[in-house]
Biopython code that builds the backbone (N, CA, C, O; Angstrom):
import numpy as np
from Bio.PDB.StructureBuilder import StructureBuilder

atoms = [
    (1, "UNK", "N", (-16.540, -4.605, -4.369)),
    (1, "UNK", "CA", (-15.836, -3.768, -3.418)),
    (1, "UNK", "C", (-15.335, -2.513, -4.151)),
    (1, "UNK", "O", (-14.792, -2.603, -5.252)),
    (2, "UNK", "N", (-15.555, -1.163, -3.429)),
    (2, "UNK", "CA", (-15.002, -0.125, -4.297)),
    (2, "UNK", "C", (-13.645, 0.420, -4.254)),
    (2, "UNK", "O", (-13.068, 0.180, -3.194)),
    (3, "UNK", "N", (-13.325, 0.740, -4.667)),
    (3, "UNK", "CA", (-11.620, 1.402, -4.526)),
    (3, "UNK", "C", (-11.324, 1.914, -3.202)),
    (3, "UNK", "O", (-10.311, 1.679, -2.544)),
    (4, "UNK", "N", (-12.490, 2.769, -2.821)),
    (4, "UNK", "CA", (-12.260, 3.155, -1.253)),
    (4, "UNK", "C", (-12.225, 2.030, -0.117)),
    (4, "UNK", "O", (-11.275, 1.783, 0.626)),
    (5, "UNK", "N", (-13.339, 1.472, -0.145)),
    (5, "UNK", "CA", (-13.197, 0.055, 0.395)),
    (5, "UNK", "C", (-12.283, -0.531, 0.385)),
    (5, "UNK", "O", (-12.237, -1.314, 1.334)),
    (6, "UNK", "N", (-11.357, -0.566, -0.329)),
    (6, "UNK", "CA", (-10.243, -1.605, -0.596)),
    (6, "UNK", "C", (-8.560, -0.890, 0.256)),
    (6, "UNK", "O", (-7.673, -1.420, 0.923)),
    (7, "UNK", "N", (-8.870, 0.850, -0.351)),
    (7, "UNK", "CA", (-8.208, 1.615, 0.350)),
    (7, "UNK", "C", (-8.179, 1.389, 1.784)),
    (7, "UNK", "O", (-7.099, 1.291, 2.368)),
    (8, "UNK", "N", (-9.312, 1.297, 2.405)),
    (8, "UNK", "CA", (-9.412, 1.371, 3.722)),
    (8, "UNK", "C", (-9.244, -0.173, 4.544)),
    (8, "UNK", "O", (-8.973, -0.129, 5.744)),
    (9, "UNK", "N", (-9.380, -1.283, 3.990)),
    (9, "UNK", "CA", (-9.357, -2.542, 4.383)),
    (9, "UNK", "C", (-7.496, -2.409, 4.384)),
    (9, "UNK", "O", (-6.819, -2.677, 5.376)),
    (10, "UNK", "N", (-6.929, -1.946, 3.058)),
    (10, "UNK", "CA", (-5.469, -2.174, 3.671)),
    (10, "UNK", "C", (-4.875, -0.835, 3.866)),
    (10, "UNK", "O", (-3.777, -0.552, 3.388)),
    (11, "UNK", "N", (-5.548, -0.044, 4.529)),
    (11, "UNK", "CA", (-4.964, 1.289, 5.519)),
    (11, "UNK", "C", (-4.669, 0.254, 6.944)),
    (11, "UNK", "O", (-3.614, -0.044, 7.503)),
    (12, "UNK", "N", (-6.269, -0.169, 7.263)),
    (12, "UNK", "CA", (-6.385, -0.687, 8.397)),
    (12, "UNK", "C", (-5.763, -1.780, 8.347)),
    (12, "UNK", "O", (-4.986, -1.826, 9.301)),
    (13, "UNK", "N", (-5.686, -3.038, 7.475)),
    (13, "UNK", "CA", (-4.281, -3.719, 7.359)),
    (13, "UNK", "C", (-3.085, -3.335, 7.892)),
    (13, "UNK", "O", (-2.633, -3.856, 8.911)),
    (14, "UNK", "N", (-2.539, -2.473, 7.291)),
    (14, "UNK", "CA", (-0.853, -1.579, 7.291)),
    (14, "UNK", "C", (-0.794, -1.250, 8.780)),
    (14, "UNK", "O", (0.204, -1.626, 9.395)),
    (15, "UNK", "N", (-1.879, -0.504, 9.507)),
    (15, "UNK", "CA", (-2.208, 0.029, 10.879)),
    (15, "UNK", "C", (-1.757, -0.950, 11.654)),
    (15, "UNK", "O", (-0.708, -0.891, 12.296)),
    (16, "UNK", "N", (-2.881, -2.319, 11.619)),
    (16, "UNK", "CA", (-2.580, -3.084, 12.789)),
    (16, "UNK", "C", (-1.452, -4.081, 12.883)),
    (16, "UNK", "O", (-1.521, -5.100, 13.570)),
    (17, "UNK", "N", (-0.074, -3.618, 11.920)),
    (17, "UNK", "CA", (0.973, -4.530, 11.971)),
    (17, "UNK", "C", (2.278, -3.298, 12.178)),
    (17, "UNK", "O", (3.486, -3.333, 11.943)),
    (18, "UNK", "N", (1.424, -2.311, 12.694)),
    (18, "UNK", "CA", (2.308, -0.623, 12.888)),
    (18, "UNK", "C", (3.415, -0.416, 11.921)),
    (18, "UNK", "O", (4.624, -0.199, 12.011)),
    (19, "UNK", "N", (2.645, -0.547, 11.062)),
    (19, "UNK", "CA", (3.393, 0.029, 9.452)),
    (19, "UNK", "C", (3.901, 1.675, 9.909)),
    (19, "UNK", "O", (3.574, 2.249, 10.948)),
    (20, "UNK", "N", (4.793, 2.224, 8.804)),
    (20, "UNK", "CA", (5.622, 3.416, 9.589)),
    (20, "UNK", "C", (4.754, 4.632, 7.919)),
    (20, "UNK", "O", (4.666, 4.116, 6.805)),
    (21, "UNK", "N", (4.343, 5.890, 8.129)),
    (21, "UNK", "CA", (4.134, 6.771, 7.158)),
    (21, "UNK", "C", (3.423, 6.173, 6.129)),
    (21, "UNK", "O", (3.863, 6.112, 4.980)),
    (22, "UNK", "N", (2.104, 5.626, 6.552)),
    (22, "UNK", "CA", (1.115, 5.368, 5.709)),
    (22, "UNK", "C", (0.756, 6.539, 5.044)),
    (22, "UNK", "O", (0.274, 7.541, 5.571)),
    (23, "UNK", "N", (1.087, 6.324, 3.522)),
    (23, "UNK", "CA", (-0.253, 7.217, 2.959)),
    (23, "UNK", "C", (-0.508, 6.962, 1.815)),
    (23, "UNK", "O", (0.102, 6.118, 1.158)),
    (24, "UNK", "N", (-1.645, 7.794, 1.315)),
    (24, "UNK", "CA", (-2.615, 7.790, 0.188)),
    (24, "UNK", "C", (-2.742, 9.081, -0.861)),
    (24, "UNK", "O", (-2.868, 10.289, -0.659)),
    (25, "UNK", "N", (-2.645, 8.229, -2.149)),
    (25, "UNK", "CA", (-2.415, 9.231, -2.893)),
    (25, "UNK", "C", (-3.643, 8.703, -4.151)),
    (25, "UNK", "O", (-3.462, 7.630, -4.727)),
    (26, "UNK", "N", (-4.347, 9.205, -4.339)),
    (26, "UNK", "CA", (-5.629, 9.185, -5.362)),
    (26, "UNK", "C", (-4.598, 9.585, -7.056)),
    (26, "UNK", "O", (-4.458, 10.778, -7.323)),
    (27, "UNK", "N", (-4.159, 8.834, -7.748)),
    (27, "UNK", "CA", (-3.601, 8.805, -9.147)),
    (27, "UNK", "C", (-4.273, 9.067, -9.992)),
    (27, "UNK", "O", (-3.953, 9.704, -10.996)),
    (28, "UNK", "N", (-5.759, 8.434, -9.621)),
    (28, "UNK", "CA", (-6.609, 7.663, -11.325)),
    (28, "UNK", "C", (-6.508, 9.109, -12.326)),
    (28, "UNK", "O", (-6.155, 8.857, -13.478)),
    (29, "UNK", "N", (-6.732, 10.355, -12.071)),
    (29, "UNK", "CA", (-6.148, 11.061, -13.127)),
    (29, "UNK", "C", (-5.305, 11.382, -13.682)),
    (29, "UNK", "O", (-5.426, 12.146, -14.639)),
    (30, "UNK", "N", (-3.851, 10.789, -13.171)),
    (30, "UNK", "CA", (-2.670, 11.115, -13.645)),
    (30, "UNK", "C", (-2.512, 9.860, -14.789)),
    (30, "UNK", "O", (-2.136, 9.950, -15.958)),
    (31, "UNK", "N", (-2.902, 8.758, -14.085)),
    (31, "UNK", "CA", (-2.464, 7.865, -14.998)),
    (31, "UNK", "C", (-3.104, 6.543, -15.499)),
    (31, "UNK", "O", (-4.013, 6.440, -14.675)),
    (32, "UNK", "N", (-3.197, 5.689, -16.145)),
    (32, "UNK", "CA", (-4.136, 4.533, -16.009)),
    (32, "UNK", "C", (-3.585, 3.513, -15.342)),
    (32, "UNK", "O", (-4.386, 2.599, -15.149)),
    (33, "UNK", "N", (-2.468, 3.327, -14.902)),
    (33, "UNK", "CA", (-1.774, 1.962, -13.707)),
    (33, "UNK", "C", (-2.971, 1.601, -12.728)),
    (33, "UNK", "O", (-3.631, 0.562, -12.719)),
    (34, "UNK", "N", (-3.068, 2.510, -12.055)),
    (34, "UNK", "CA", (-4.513, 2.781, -11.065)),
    (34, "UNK", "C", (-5.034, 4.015, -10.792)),
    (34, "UNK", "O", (-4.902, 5.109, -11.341)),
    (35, "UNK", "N", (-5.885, 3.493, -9.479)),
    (35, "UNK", "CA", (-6.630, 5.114, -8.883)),
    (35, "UNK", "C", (-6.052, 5.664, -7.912)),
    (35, "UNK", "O", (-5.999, 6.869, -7.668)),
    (36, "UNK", "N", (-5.515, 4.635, -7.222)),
    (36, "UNK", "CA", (-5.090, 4.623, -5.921)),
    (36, "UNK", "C", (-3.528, 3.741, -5.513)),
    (36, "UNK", "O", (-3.228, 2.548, -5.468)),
    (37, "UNK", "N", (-2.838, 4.930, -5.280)),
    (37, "UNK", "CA", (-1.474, 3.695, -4.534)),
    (37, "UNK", "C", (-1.468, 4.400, -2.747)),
    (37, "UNK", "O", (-1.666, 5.529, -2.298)),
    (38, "UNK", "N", (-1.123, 3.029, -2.105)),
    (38, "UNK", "CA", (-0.798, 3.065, -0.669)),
    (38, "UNK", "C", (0.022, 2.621, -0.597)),
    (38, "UNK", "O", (0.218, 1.473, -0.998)),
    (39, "UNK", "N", (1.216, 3.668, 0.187)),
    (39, "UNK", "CA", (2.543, 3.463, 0.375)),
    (39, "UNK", "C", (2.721, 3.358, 2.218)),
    (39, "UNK", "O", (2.294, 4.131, 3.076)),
    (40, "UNK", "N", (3.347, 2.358, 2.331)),
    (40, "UNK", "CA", (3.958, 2.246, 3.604)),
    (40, "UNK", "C", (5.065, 1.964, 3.796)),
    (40, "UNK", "O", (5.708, 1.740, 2.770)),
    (41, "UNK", "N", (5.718, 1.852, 4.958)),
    (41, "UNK", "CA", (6.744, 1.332, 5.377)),
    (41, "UNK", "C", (6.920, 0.442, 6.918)),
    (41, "UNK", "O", (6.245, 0.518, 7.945)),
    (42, "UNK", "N", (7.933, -0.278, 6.633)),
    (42, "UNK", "CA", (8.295, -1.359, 7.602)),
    (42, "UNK", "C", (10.230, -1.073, 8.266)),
    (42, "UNK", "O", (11.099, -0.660, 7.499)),
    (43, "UNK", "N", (10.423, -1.302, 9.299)),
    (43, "UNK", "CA", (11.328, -1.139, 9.843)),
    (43, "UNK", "C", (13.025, -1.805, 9.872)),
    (43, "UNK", "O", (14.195, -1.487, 10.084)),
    (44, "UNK", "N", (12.002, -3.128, 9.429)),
    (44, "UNK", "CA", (13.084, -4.393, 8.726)),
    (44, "UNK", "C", (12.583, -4.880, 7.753)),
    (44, "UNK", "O", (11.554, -4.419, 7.260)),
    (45, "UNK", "N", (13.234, -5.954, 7.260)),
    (45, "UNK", "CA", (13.007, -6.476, 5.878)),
    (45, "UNK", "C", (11.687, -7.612, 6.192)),
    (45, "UNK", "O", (10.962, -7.980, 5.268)),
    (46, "UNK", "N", (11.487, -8.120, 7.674)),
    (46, "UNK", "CA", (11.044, -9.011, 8.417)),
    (46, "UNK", "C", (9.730, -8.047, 8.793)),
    (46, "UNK", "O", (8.926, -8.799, 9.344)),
    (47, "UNK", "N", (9.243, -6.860, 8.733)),
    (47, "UNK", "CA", (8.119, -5.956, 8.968)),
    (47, "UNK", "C", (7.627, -5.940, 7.723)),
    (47, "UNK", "O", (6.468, -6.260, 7.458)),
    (48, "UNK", "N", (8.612, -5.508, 6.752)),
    (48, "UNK", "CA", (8.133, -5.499, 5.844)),
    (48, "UNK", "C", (7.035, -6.406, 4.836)),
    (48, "UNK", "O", (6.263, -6.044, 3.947)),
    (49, "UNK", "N", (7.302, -7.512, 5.319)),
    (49, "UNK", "CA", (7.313, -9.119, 4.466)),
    (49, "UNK", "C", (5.763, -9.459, 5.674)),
    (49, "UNK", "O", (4.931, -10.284, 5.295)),
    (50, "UNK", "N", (5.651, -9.050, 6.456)),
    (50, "UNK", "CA", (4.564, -9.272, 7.659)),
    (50, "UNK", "C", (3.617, -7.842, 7.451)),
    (50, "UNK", "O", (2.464, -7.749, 7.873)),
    (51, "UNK", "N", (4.147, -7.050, 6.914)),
    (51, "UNK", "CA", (2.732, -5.947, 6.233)),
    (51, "UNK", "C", (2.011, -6.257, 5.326)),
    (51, "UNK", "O", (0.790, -6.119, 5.398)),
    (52, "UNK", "N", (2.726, -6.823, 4.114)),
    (52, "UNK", "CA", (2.386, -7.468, 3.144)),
    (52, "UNK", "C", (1.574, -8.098, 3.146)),
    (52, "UNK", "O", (0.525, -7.854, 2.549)),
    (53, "UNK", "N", (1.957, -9.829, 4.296)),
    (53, "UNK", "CA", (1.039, -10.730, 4.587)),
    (53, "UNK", "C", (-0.390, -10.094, 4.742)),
    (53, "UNK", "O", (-1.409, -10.253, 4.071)),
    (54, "UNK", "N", (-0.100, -9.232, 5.977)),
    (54, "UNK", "CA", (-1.210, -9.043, 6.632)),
    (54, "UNK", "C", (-2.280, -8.700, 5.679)),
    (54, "UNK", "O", (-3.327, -9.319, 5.490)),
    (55, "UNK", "N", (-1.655, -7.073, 4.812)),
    (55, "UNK", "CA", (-2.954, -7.042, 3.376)),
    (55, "UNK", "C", (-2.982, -7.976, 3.032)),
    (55, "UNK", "O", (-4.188, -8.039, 2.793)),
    (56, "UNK", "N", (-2.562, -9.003, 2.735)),
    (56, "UNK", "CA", (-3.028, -10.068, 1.549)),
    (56, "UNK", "C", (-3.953, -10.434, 2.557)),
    (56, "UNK", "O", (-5.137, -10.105, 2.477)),
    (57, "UNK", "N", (-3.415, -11.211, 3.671)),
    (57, "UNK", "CA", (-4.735, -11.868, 4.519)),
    (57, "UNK", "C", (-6.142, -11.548, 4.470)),
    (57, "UNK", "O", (-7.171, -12.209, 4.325)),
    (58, "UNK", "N", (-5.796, -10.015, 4.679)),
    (58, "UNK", "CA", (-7.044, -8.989, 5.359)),
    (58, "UNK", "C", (-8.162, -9.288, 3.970)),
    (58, "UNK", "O", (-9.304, -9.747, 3.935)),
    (59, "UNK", "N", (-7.255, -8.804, 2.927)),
    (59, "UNK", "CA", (-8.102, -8.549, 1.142)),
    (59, "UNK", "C", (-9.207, -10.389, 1.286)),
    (59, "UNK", "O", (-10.388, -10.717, 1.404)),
    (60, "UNK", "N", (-7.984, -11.001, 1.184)),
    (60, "UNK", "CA", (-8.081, -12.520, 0.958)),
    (60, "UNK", "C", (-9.563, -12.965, 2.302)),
    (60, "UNK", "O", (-10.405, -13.835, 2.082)),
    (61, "UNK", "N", (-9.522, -12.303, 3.300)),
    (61, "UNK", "CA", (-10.639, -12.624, 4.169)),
    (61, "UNK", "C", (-11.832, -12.173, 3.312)),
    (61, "UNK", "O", (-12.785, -12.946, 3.206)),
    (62, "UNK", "N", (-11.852, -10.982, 2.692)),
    (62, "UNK", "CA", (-12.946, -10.020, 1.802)),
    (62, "UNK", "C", (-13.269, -11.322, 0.625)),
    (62, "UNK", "O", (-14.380, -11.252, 0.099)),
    (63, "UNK", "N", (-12.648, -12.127, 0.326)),
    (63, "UNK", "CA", (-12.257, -12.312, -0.758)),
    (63, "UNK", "C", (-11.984, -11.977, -2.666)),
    (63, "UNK", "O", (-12.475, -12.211, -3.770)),
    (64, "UNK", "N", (-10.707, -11.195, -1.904)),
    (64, "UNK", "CA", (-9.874, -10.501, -2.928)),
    (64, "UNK", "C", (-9.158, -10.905, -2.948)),
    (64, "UNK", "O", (-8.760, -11.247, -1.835)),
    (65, "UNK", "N", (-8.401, -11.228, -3.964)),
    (65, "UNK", "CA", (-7.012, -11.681, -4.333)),
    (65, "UNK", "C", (-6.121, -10.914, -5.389)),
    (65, "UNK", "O", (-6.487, -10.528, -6.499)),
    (66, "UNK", "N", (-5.150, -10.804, -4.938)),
    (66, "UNK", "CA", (-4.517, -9.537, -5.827)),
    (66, "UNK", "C", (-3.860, -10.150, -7.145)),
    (66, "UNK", "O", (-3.158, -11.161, -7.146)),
    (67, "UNK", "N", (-4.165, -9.446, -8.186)),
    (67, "UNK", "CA", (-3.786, -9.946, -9.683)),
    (67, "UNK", "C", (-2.342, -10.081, -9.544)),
    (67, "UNK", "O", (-1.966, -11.143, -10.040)),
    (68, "UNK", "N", (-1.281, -9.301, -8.985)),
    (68, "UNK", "CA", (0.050, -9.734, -8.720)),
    (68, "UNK", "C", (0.405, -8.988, -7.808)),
    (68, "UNK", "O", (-0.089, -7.929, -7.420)),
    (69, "UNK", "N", (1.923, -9.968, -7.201)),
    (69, "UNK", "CA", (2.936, -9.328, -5.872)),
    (69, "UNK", "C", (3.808, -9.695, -5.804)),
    (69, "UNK", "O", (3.922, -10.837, -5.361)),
    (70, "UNK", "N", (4.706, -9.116, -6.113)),
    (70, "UNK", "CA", (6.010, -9.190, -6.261)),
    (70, "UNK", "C", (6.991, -8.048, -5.512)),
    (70, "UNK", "O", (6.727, -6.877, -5.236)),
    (71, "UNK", "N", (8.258, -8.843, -5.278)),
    (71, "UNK", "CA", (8.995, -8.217, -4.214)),
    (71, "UNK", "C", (9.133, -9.221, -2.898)),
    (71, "UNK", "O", (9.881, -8.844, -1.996)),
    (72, "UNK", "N", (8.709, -9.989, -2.812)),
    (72, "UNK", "CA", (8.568, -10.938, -1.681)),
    (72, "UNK", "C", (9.874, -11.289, -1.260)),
    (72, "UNK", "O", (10.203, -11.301, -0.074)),
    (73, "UNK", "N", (10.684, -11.596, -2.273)),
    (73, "UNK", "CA", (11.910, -12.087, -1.754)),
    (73, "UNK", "C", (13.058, -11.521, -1.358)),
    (73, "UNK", "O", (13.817, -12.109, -0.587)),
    (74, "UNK", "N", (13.316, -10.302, -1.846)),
    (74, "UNK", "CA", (13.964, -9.334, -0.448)),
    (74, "UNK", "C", (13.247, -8.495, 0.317)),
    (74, "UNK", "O", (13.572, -8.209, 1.470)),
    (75, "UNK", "N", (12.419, -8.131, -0.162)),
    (75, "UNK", "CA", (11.074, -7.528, 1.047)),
    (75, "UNK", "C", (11.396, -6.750, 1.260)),
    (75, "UNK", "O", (11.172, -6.464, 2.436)),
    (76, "UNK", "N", (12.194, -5.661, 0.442)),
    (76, "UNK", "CA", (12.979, -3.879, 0.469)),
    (76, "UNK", "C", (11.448, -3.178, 0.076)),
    (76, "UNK", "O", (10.992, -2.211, 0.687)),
    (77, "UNK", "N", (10.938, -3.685, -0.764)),
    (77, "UNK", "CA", (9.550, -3.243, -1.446)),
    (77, "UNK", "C", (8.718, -3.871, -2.382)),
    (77, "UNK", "O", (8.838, -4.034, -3.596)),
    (78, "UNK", "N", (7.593, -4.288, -1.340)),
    (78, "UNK", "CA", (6.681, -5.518, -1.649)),
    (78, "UNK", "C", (5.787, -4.268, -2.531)),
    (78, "UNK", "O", (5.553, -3.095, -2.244)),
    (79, "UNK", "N", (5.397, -5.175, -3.807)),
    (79, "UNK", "CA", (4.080, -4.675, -4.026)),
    (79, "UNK", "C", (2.601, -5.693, -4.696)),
    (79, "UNK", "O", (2.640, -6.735, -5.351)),
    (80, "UNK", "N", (1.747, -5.125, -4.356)),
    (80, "UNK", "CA", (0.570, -6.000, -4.295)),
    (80, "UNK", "C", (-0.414, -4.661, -5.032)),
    (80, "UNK", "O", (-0.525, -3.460, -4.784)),
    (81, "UNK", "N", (-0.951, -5.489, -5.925)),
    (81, "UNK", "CA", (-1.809, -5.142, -7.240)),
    (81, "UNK", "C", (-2.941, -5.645, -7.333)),
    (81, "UNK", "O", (-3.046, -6.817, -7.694)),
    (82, "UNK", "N", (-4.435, -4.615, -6.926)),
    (82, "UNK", "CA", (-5.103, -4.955, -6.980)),
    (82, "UNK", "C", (-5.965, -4.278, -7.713)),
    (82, "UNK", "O", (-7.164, -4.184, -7.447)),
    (83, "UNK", "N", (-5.230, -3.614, -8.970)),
    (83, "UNK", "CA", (-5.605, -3.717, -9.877)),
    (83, "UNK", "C", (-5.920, -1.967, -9.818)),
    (83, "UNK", "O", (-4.792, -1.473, -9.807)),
    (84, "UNK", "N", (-6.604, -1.213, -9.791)),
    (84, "UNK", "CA", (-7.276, -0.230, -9.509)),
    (84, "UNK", "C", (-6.772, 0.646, -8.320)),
    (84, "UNK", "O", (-6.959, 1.861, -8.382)),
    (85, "UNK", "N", (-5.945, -0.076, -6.897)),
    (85, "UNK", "CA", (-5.116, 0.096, -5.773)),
    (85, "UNK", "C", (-4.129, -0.626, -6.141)),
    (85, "UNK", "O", (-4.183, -1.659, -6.808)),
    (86, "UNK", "N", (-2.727, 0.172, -5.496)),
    (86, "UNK", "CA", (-1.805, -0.487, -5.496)),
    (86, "UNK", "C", (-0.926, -0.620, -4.664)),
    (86, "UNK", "O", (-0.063, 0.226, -4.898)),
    (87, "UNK", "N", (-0.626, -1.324, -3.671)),
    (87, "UNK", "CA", (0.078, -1.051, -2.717)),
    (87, "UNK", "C", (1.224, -1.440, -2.455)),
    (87, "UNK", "O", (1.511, -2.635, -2.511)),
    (88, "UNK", "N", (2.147, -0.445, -2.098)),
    (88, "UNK", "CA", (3.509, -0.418, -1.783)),
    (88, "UNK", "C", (4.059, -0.531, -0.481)),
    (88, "UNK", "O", (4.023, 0.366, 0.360)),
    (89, "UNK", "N", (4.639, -1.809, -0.309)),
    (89, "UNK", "CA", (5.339, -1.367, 1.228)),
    (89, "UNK", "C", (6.532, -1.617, 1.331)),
    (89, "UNK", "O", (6.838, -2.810, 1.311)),
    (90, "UNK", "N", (7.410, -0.791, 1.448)),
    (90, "UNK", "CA", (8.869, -0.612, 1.737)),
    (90, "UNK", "C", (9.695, -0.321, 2.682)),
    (90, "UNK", "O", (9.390, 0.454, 3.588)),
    (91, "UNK", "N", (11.063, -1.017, 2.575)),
    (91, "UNK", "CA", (11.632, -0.870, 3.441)),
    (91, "UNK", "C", (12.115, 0.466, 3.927)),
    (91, "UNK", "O", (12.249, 1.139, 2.905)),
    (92, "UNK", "N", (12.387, 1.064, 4.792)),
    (92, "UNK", "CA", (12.136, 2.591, 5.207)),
    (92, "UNK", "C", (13.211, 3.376, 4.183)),
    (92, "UNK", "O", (13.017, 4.448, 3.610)),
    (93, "UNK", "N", (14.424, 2.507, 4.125)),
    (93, "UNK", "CA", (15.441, 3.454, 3.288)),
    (93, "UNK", "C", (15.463, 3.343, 1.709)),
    (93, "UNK", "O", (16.022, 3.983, 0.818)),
    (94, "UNK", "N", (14.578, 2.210, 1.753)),
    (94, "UNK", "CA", (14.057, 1.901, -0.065)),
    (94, "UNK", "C", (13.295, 3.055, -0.415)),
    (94, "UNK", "O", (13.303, 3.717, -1.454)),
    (95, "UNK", "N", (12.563, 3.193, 0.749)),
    (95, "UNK", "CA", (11.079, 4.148, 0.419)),
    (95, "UNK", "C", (11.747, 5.418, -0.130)),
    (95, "UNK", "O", (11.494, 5.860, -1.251)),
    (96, "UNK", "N", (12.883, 6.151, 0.993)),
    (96, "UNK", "CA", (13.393, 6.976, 1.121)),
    (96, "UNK", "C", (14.156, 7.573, -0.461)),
    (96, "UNK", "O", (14.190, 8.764, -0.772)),
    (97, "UNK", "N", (14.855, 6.172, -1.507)),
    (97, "UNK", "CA", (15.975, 6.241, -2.133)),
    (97, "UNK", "C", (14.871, 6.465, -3.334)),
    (97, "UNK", "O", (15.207, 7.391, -4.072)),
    (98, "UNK", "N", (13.423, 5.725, -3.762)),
    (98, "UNK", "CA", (12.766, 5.252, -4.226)),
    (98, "UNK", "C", (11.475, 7.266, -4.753)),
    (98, "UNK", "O", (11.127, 7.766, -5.822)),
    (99, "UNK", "N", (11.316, 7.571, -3.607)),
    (99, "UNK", "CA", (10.579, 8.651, -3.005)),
    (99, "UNK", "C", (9.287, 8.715, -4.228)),
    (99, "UNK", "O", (9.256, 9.478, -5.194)),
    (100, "UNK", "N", (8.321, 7.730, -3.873)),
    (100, "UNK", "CA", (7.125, 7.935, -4.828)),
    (100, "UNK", "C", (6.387, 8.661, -4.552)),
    (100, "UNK", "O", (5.392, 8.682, -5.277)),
    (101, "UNK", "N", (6.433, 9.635, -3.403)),
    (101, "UNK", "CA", (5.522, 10.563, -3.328)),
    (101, "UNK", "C", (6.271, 11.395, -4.270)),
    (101, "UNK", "O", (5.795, 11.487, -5.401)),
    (102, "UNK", "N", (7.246, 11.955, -4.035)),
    (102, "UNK", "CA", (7.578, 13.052, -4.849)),
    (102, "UNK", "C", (7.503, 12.709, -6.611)),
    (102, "UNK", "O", (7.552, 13.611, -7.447)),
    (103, "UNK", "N", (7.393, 11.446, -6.912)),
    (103, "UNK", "CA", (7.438, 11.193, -8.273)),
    (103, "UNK", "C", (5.829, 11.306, -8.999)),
    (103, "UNK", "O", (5.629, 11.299, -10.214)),
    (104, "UNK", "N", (4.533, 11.432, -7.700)),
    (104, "UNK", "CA", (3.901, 11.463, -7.600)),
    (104, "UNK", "C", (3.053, 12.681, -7.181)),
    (104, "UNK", "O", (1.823, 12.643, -7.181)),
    (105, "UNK", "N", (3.705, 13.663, -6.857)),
    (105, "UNK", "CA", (3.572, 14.516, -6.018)),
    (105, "UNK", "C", (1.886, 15.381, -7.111)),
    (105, "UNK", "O", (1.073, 15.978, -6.405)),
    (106, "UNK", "N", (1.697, 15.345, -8.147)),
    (106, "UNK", "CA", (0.745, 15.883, -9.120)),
    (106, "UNK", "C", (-0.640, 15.062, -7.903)),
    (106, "UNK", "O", (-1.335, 15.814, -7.221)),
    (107, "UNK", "N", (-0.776, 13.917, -7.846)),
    (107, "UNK", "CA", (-1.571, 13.015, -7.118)),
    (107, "UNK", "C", (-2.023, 13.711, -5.871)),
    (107, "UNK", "O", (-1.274, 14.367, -5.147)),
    (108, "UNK", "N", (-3.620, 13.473, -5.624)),
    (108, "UNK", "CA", (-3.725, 14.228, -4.256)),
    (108, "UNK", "C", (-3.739, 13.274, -2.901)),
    (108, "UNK", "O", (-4.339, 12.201, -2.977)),
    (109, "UNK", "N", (-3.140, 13.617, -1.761)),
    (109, "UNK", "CA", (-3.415, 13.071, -0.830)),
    (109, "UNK", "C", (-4.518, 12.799, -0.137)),
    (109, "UNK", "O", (-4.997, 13.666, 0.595)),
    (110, "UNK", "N", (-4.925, 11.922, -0.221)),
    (110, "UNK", "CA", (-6.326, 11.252, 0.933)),
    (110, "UNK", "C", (-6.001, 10.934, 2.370)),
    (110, "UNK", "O", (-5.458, 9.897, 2.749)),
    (111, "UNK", "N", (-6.494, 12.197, 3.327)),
    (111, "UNK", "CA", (-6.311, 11.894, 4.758)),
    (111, "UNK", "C", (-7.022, 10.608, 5.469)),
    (111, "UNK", "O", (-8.240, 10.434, 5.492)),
    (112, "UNK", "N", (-6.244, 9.912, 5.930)),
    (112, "UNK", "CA", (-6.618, 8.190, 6.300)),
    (112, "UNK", "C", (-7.242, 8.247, 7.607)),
    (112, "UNK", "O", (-7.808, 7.204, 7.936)),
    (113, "UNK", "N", (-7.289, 9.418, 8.613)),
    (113, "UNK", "CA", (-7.719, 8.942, 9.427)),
    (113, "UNK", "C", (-9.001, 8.725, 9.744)),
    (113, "UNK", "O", (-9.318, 8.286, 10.850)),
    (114, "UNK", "N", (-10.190, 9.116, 8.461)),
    (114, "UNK", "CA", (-11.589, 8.289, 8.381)),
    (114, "UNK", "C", (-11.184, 6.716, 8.635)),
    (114, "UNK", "O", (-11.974, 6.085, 9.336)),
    (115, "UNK", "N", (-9.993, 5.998, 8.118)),
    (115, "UNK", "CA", (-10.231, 4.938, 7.898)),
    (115, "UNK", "C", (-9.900, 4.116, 8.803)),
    (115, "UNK", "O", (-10.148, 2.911, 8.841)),
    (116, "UNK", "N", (-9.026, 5.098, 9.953)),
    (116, "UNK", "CA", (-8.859, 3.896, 10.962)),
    (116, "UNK", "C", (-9.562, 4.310, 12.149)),
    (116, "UNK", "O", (-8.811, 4.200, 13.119)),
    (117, "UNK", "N", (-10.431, 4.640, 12.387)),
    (117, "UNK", "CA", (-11.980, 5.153, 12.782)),
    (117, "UNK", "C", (-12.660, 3.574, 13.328)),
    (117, "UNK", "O", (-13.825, 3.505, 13.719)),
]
sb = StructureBuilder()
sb.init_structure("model")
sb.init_model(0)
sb.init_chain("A")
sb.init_seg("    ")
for serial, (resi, resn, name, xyz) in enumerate(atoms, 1):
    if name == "N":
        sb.init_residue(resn, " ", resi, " ")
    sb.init_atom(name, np.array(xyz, "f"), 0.0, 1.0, " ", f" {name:<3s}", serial, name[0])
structure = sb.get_structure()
């Protein structure tokens, strides 16, 4: 599966559990962590923890399984590592306090709506 592929399996993940300010930011030249982080957000701590699922499900149907995820247990900001993608989903005012776009901001944005097509 390629990085984009994986991008787009949990865009469309994040989508169908109406995750809040999905987006995509292409890293792999800034840094070696990954290529790709996807940041979302959830409304409660209880959205949050059910976005999560859902990527894992979605990957886990592909069968992918993410090398680690952690955050589960307050569910302010889950993240799931798949190594190459990394995805973030947070609680809206975590996201807010947290602001990885701007820590990120060198990173270019990838417009998602090919992916929920």
């Amino acid at each position: 599966m390629t990085d984009l592929e994986t991008v787009k399996t949990v865009v469309k993940a994040l989508d169908s559990k109406k995750a809040g300010n999905i987006r995509v930011l292409k890293i792999g030249d800034l840094t070696i962590l990954a290529n790709y982080f996807v940041i979302a957000e959830g409304s409660s701590n209880t959205q949050v923890k059910a976005l999560a699922d859902e990527v894992d499900f979605q990957m886990g149907q592909l069968g992918v399984e993410p090398k680690n995820m952690s955050g589960t247990q307050g569910a302010t900001w889950i993240t799931i590592d798949y190594i190459d993608v990394v995805v973030h989903v947070f609680y809206k005012e975590t996201r807010e306090f947290y602001d990885l776009e701007r820590l990120w901001q060198d990173g270019e944005e990838i417009n998602i709506e090919e992916f929920l097509k």
